[in-house]
Backbone as a ProteinNet text record, in pm:
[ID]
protein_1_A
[PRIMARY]
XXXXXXXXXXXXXXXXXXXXXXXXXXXXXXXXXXXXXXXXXXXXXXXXXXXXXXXXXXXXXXXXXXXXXXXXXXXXXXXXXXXXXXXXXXXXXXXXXXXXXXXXXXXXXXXXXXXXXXXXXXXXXXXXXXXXXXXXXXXXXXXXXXXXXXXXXXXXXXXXXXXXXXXXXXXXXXXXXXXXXXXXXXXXXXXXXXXXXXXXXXXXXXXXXXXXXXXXXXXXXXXXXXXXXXXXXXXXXXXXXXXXXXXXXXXXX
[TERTIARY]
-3320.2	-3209.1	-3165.5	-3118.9	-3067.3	-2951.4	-2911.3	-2778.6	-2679.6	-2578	-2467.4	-2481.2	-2520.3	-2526.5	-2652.7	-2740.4	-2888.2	-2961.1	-3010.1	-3075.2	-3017.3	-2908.6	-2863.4	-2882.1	-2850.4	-2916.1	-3021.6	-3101.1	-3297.9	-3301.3	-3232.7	-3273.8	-3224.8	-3102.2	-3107.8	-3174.4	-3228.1	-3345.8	-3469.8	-3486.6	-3630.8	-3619.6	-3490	-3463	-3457.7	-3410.7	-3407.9	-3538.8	-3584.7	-3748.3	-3835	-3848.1	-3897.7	-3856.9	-3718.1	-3684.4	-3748.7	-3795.5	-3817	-3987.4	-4036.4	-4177.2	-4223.9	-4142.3	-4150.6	-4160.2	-4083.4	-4115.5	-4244.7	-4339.6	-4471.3	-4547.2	-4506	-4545.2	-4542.5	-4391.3	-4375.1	-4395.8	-4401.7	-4454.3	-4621.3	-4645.8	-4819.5	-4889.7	-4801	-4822.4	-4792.2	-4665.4	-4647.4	-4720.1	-4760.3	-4925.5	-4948.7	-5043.4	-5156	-5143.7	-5053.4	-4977.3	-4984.8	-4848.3	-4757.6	-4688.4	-4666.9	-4599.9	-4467.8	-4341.1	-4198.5	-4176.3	-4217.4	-4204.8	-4158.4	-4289.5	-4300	-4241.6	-4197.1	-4079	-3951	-3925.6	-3741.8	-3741.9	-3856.2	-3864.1	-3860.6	-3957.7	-3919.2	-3723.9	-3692.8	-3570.1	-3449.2	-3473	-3432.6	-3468.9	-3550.2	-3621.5	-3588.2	-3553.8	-3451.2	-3343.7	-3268.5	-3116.6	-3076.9	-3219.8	-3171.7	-3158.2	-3310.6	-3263.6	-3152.9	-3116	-2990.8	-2891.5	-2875.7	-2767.7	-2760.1	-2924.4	-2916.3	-2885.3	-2961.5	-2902.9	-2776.1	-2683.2	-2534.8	-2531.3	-2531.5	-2506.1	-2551.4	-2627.6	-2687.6	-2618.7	-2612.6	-2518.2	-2410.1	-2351.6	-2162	-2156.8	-2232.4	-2280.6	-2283.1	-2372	-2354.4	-2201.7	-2154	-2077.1	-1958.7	-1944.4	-1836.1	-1868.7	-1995.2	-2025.9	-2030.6	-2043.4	-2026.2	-1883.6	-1768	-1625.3	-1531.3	-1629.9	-1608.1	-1609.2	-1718.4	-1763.5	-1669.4	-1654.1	-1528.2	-1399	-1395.7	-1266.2	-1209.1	-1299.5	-1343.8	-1317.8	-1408.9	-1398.7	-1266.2	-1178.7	-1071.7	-929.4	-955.3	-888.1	-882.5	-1037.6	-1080.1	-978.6	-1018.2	-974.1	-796.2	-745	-595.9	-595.7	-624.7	-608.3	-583.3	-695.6	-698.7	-615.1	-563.8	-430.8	-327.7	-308.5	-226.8	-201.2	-290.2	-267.1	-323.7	-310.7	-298.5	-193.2	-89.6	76.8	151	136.5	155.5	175.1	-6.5	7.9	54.5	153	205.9	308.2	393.2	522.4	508.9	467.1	446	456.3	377.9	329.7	529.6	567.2	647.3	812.4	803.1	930.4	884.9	782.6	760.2	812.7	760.1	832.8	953.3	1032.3	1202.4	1225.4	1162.2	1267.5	1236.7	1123.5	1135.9	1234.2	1249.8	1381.4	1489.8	1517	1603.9	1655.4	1552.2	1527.3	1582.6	1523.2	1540.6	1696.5	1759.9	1870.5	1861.6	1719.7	1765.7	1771.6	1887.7	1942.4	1889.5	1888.8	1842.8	1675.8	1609.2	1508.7	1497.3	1548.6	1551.5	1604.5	1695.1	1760.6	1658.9	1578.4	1455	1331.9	1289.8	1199.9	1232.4	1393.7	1422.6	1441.5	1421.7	1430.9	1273.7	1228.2	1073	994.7	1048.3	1032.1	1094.4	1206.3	1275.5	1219.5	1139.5	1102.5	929.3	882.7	737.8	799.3	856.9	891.8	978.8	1024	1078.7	948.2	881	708	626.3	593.4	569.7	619.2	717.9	803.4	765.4	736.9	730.2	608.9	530.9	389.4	357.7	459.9	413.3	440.1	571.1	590.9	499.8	391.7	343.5	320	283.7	257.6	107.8	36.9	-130.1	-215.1	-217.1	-214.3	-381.1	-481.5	-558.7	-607.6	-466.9	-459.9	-332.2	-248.9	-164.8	-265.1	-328.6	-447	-472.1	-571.8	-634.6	-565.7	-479.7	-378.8	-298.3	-295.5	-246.4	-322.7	-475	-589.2	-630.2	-649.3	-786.8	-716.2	-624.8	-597.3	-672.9	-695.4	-752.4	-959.5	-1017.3	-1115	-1202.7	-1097.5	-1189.6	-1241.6	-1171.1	-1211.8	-1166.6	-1274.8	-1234	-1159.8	-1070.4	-982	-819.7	-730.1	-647.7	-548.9	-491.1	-429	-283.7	-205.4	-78.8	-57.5	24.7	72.2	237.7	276.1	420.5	444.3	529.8	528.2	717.2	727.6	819.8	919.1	1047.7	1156.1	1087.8	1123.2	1130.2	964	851.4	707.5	724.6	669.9	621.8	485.8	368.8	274.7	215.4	341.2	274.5	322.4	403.9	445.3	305.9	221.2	106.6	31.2	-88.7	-137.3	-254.4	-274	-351.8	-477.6	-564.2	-676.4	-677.9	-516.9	-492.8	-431.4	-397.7	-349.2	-455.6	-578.7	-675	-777.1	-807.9	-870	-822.8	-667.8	-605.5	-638.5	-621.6	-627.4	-814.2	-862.4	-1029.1	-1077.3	-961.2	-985.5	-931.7	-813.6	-761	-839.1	-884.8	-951	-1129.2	-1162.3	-1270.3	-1286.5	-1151.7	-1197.2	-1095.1	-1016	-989.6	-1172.6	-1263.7	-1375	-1437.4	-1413	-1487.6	-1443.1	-1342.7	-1319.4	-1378.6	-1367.1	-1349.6	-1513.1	-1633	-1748.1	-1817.4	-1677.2	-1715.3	-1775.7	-1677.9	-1682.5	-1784.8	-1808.5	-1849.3	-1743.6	-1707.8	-1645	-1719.1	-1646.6	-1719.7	-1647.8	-1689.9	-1685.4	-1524.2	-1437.1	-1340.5	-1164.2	-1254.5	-1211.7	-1154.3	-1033.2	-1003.3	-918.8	-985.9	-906.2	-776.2	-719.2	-597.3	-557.2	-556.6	-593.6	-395.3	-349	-202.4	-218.7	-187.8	-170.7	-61.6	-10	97	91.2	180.3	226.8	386.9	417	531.9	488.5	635.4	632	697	604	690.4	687.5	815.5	790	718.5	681.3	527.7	415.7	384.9	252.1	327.7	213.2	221.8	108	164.2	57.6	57.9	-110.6	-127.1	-207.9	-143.7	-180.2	-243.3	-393.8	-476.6	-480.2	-428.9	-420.3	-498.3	-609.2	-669.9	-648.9	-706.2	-651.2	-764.6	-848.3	-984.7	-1116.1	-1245.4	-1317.1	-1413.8	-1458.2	-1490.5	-1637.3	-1705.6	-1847.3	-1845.5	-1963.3	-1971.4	-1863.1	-1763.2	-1611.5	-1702.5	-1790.6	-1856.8	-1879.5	-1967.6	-1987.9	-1867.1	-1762.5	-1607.8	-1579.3	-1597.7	-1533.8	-1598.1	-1734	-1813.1	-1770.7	-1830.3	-1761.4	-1626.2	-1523.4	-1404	-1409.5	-1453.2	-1431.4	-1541.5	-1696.2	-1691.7	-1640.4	-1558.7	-1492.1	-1392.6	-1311.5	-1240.7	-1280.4	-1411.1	-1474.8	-1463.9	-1417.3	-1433.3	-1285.8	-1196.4	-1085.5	-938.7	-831	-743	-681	-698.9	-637.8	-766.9	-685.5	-795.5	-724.4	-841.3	-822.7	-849.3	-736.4	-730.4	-721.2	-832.7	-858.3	-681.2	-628	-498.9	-529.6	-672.1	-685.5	-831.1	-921.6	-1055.8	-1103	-1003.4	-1103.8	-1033.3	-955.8	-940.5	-966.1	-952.2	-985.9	-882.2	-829.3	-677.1	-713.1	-633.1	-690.8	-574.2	-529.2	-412.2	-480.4	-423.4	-494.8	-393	-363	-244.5	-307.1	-190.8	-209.1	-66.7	-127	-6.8	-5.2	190.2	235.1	382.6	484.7	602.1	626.6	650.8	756.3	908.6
-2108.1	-2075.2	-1930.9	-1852.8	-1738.1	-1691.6	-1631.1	-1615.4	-1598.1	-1561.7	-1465.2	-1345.4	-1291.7	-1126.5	-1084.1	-1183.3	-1096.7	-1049.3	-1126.4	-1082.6	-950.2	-888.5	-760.7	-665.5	-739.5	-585.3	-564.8	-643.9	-629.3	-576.2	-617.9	-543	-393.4	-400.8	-225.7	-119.5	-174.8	-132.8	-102.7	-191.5	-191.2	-72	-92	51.8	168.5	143.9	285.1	368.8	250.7	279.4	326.6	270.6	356.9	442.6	493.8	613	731.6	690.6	821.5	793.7	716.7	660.3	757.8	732	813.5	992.6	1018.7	1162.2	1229.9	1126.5	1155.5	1235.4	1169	1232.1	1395.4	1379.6	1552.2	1657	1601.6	1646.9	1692.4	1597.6	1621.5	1717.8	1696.6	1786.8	1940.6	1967.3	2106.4	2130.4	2088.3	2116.5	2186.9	2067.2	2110.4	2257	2236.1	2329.1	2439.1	2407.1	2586.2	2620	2543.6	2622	2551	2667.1	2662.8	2553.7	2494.1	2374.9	2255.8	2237.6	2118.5	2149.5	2262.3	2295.1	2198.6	2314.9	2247.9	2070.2	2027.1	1878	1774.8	1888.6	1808.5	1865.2	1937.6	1991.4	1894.9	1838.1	1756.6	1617	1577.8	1434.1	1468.1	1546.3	1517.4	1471.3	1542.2	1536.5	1376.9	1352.2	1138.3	1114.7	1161	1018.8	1065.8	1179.7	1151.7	1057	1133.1	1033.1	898.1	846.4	705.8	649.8	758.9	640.6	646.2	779.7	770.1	628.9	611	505.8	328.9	306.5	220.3	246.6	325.8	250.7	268.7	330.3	288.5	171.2	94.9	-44.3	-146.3	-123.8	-140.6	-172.9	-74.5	-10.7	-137.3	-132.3	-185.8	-356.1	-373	-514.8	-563.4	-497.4	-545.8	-524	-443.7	-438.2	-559.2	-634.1	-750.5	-897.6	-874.4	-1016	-992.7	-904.7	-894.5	-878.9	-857.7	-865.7	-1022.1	-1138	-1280.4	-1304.5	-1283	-1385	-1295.5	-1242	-1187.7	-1322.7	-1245.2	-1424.1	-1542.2	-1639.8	-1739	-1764.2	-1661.3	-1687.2	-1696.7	-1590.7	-1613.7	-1756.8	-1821.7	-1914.4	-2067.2	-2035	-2102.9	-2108.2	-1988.7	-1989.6	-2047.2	-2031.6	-2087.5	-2213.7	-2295.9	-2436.2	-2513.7	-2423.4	-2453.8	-2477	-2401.6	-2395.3	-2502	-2482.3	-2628.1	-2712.3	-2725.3	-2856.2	-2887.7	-2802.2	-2805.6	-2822.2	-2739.7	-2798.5	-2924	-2979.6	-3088.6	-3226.7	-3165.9	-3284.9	-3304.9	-3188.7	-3156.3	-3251.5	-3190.1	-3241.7	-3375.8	-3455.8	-3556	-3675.5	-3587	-3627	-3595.4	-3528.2	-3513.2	-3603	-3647.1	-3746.8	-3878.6	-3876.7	-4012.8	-4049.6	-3929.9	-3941.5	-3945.2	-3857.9	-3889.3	-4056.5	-4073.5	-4278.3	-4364.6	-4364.6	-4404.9	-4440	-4309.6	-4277.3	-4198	-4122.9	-4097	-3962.7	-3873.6	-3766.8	-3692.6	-3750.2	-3625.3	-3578.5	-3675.7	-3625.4	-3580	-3581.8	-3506.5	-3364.1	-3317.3	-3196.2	-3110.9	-3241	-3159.7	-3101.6	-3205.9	-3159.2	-3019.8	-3005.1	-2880.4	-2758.1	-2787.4	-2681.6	-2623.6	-2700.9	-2660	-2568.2	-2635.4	-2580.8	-2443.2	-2441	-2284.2	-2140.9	-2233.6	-2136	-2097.5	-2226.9	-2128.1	-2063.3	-2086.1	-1980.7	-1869.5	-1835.2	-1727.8	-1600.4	-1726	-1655.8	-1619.6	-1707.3	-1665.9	-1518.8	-1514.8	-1421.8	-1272.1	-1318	-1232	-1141.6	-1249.6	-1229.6	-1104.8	-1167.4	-1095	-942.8	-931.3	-811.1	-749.8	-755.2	-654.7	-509.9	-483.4	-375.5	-317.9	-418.2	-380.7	-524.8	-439.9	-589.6	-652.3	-580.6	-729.1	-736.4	-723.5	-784.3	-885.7	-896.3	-944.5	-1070.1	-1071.8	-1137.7	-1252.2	-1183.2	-1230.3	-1348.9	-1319.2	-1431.3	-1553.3	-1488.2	-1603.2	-1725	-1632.4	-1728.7	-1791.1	-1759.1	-1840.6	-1934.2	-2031.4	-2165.6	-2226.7	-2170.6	-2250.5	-2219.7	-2151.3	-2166.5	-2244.6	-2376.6	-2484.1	-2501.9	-2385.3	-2322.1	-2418.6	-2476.3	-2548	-2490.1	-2334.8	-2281.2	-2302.3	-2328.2	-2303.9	-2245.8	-2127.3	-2023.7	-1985.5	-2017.4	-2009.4	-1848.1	-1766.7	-1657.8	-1639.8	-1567.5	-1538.5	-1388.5	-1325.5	-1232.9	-1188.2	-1024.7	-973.4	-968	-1018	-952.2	-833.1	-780.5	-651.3	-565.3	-687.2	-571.9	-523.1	-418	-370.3	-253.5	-244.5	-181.9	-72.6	-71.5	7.5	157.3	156.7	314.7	416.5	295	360.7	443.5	511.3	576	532.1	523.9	472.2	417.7	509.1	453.5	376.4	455.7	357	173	204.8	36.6	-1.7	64.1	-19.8	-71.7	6.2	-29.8	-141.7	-86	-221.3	-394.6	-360.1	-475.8	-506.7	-452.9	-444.6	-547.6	-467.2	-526.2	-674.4	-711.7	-829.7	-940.1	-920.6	-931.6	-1019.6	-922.6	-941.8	-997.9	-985.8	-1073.2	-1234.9	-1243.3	-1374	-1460.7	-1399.5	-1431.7	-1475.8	-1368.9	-1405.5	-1530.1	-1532.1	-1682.6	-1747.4	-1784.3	-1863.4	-1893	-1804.3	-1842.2	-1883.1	-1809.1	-1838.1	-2004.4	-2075.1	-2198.6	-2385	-2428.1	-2543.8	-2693.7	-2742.8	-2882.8	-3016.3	-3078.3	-3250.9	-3205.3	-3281.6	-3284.4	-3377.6	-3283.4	-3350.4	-3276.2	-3189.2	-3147.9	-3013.2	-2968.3	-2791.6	-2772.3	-2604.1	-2539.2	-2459.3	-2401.6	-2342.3	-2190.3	-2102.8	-1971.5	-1890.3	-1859.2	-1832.7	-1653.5	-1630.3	-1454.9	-1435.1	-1295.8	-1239	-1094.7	-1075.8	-930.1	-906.7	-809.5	-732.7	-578.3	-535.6	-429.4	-363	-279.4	-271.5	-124.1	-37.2	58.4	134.7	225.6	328.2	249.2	117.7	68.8	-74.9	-119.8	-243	-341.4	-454.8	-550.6	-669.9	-676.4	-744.9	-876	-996.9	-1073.9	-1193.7	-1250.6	-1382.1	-1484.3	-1569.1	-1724.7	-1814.2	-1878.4	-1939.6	-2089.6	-2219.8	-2365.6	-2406.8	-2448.5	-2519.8	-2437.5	-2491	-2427	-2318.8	-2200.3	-2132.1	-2064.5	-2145.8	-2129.4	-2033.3	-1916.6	-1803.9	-1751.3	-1729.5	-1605.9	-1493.5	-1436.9	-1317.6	-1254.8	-1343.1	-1310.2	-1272.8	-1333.3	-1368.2	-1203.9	-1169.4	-1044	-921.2	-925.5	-828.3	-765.2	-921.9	-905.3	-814.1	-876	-792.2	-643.1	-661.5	-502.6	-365.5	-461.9	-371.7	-360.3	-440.2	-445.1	-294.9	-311.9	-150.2	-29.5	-41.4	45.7	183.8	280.4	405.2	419.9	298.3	298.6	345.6	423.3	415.8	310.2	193.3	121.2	70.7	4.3	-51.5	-224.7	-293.5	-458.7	-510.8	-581.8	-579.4	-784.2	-788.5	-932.9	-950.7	-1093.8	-1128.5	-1203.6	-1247.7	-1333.9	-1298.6	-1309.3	-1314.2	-1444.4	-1594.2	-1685.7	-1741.7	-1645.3	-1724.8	-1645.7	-1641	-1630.6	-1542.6	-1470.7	-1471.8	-1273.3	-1258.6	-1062	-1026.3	-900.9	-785.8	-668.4	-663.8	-518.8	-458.7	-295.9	-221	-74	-64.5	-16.2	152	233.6	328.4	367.5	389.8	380.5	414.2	498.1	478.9	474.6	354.3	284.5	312.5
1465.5	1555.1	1531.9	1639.8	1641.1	1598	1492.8	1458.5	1595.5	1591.4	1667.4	1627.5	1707.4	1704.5	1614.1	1633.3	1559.5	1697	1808.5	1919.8	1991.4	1993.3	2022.6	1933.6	1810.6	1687.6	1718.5	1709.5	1752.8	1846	1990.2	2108.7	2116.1	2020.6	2007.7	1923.4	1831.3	1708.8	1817.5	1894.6	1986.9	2049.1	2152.5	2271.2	2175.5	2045	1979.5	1909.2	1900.9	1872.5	2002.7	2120.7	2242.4	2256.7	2243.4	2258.9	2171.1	2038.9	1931.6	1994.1	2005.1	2025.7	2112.9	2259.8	2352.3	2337.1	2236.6	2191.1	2259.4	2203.7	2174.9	2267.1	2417.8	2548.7	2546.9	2588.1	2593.9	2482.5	2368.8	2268.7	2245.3	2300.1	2346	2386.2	2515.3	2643.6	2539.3	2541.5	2478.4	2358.5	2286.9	2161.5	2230	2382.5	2439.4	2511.8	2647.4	2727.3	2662.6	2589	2544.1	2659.5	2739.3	2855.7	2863.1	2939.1	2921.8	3019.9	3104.4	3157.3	3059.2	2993.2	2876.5	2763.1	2751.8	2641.3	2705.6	2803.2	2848.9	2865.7	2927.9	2934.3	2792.4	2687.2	2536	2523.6	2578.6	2492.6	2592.8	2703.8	2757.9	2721.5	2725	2635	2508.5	2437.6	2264.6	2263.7	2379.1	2435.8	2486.4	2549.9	2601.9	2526.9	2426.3	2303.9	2215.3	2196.1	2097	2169.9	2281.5	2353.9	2351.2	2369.1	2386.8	2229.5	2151.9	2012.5	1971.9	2038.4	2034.8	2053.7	2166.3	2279.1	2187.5	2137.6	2057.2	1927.6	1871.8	1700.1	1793.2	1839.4	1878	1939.8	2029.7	2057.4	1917.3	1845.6	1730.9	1639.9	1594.1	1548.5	1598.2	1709.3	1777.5	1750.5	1812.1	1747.9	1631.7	1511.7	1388.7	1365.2	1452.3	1435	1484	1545.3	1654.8	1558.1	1503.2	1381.6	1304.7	1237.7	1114.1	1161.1	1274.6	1327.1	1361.9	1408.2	1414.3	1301.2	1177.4	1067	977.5	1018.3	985.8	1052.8	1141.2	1271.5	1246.8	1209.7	1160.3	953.5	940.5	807.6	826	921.5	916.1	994.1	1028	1157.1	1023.7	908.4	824	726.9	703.8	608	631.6	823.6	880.2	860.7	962.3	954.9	783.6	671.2	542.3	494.2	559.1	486.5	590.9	719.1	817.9	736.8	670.1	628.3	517.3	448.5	279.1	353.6	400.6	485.9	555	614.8	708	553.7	462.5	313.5	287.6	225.6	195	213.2	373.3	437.5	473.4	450.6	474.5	292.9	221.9	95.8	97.6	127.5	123.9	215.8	350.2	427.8	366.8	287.7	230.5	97.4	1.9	-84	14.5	129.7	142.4	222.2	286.5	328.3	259.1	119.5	-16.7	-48	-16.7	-79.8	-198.2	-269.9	-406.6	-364.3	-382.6	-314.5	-464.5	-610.4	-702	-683.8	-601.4	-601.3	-460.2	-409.9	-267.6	-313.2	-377.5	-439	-535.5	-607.8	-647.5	-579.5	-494.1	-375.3	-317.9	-274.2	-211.1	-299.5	-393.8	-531.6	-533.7	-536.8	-536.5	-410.4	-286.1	-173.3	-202.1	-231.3	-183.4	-331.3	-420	-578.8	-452.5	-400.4	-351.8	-262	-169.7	-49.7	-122.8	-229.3	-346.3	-346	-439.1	-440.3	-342.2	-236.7	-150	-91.3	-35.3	5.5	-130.6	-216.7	-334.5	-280.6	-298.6	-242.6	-100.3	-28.1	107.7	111.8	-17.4	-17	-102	-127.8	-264.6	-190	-80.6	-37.4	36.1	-30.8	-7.4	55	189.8	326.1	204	187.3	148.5	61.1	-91.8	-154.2	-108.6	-44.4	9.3	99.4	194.3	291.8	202.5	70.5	-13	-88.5	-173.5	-236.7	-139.9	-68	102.1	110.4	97.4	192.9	106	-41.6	-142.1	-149	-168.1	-100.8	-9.5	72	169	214.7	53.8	29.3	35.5	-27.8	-97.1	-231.9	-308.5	-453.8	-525	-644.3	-760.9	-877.6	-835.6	-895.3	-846.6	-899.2	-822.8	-892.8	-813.7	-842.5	-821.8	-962.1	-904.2	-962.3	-913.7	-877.7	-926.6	-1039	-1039.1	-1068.6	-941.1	-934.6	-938.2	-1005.1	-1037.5	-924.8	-959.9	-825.1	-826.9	-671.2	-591.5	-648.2	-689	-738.2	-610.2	-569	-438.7	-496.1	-431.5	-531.8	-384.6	-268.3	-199.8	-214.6	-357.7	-344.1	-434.1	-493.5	-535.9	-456.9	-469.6	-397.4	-314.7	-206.8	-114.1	-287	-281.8	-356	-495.2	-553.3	-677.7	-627.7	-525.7	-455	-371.8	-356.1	-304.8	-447.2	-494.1	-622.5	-704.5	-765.5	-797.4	-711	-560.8	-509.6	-545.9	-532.2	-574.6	-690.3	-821.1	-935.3	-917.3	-891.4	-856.2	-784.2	-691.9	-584.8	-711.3	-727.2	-826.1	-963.8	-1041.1	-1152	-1110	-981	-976.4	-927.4	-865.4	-822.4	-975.6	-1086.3	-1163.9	-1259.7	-1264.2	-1312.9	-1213.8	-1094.9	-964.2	-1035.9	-1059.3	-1076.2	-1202.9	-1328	-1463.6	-1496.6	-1464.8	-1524.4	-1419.5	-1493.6	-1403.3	-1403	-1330.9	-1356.8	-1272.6	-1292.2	-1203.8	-1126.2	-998.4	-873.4	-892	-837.6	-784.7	-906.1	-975.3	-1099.2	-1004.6	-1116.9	-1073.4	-1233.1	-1180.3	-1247.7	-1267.4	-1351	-1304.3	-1362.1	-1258.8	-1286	-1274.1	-1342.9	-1353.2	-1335.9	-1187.7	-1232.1	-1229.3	-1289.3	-1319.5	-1286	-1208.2	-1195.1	-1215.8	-1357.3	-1373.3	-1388.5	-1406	-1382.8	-1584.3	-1648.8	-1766.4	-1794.9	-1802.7	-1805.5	-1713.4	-1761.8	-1643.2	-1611.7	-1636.5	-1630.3	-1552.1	-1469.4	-1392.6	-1502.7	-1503.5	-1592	-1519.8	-1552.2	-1432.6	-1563.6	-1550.8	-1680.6	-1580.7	-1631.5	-1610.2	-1720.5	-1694.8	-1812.1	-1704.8	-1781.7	-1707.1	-1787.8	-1725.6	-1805.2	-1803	-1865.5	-1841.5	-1915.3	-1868.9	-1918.2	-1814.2	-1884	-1821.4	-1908.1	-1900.9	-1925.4	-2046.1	-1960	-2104.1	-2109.7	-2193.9	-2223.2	-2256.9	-2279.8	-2341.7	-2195.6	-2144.9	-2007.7	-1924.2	-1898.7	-1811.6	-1886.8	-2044.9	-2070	-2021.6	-2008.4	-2018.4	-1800.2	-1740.3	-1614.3	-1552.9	-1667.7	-1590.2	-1648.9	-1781.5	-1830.3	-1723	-1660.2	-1555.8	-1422.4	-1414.5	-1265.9	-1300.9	-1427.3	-1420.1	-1440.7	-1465.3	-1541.4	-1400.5	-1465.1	-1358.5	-1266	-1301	-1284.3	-1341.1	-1280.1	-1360.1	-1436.4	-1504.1	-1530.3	-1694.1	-1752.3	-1887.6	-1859	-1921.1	-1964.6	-2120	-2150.8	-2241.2	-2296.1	-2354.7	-2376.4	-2443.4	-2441.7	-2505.4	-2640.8	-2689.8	-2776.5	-2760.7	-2888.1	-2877.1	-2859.4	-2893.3	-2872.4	-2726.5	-2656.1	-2537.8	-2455.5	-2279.6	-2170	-2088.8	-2158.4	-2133.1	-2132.5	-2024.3	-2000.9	-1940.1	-1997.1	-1930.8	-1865.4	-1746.1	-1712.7	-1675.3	-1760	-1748.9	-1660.4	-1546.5	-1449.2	-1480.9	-1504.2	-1493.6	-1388.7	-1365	-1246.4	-1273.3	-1163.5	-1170.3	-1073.4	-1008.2	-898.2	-904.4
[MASK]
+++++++++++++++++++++++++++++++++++++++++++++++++++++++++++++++++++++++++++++++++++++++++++++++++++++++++++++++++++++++++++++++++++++++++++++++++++++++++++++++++++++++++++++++++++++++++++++++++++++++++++++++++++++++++++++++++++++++++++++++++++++++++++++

């Protein structure tokens, strides 16, 4: 079967290939010739095909802006009706305390609700849309990690500098993957990956406690220490016999 969007890449690889192919003609001719005719006609036949392969990668270009723009959509669409369905779980357990009558656990239910929507809300503000995207969506992965998140009143990490807050989100981004792949469990099993972002002094610390097992730790260390590698920031194991990593980010917010 044909992907989505493989038969148009090909058909524009093809047209772009007749086009240079085609060279050959007027190229020929002027070897043979030498005459200013078959010059201006090669110097006009260079001119299509640049044009046309303009014309073919910006075709291109636009179509591969189209797929990722889709599985951008798809993935928010999924985050979406993910939290629906935590709210929907939710208030369905509070109207049943409250059915019940037991109003202390209805008071607890709503305690809980309003600490994630705290975090949440924490969350949305960090500043850097995808590392922001990212922490939203891996919920609704399917990941045998699961990742709770407690973050500083008022972090905001968009006063960093474009590349030090994309990188950061990079590193984040990448060693939650590498736990996500460190470890194996039974089917039906998860793990529990605790990040932390405060703010201490000039440096942002960004702390991973993971709960479970996670295969090689030599490996899990060697992994994150090159994820920063070439970065402003260092990682710093919390324990040698555990799993447990700080990565300090200088910064003044």
């Amino acid at each position: 079967m044909i992907r989505n969007g493989e038969r148009p890449l090909k058909s524009w690889k093809s047209i772009l290939a007749v086009f240079v192919v085609s060279l050959g003609v007027p190229l020929y001719f002027v070897i043979q010739d030498k005459s200013l005719i078959w010059s201006i006609v090669l110097a006009l036949w260079v001119a299509a095909v640049l044009a046309g392969g303009y014309v073919v990668i910006s075709r291109r270009q636009e179509h591969e802006k189209q797929i990722l723009l889709r599985s951008f959509e798809e993935a928010a669409i999924r985050t979406l009706n993910h939290h629906r369905h935590d709210w929907m779980n939710d208030l369905q357990i509070l109207y049943g305390y409250i059915r019940l009558g037991k109003i202390d656990k209805a008071v607890e239910c709503v305690e809980r609700i309003k600490e994630r929507m705290n975090q949440e809300s924490k969350i949305s503000k960090l500043g850097i849309p995808s590392l922001v995207f990212f922490l939203q969506s891996f919920r609704t992965n399917g990941s045998n990690l699961e990742l709770e998140i407690a973050v500083d009143q008022d972090m905001q990490l968009d006063k960093l500098s474009p590349r030090d807050g994309a990188d950061l989100a990079t590193v984040i981004m990448q060693t939650i993957r590498a736990y996500q792949y460190s470890g194996k469990v039974s089917c039906g099993e998860t793990r529990k990956l605790l990040l932390g972002l405060r703010q201490n002094g000039p440096e942002i610390i960004v702390c991973f406690e993971v709960e479970g097992a996670v295969g090689d730790p030599e490996l899990l260390k060697e992994q994150i220490y090159n994820v920063v590698q070439g970065k402003k920031m260092k990682a710093e194991q919390l324990h040698p016999s555990q799993a447990s990593f700080e990565l300090h980010v200088p910064c003044e917010l």
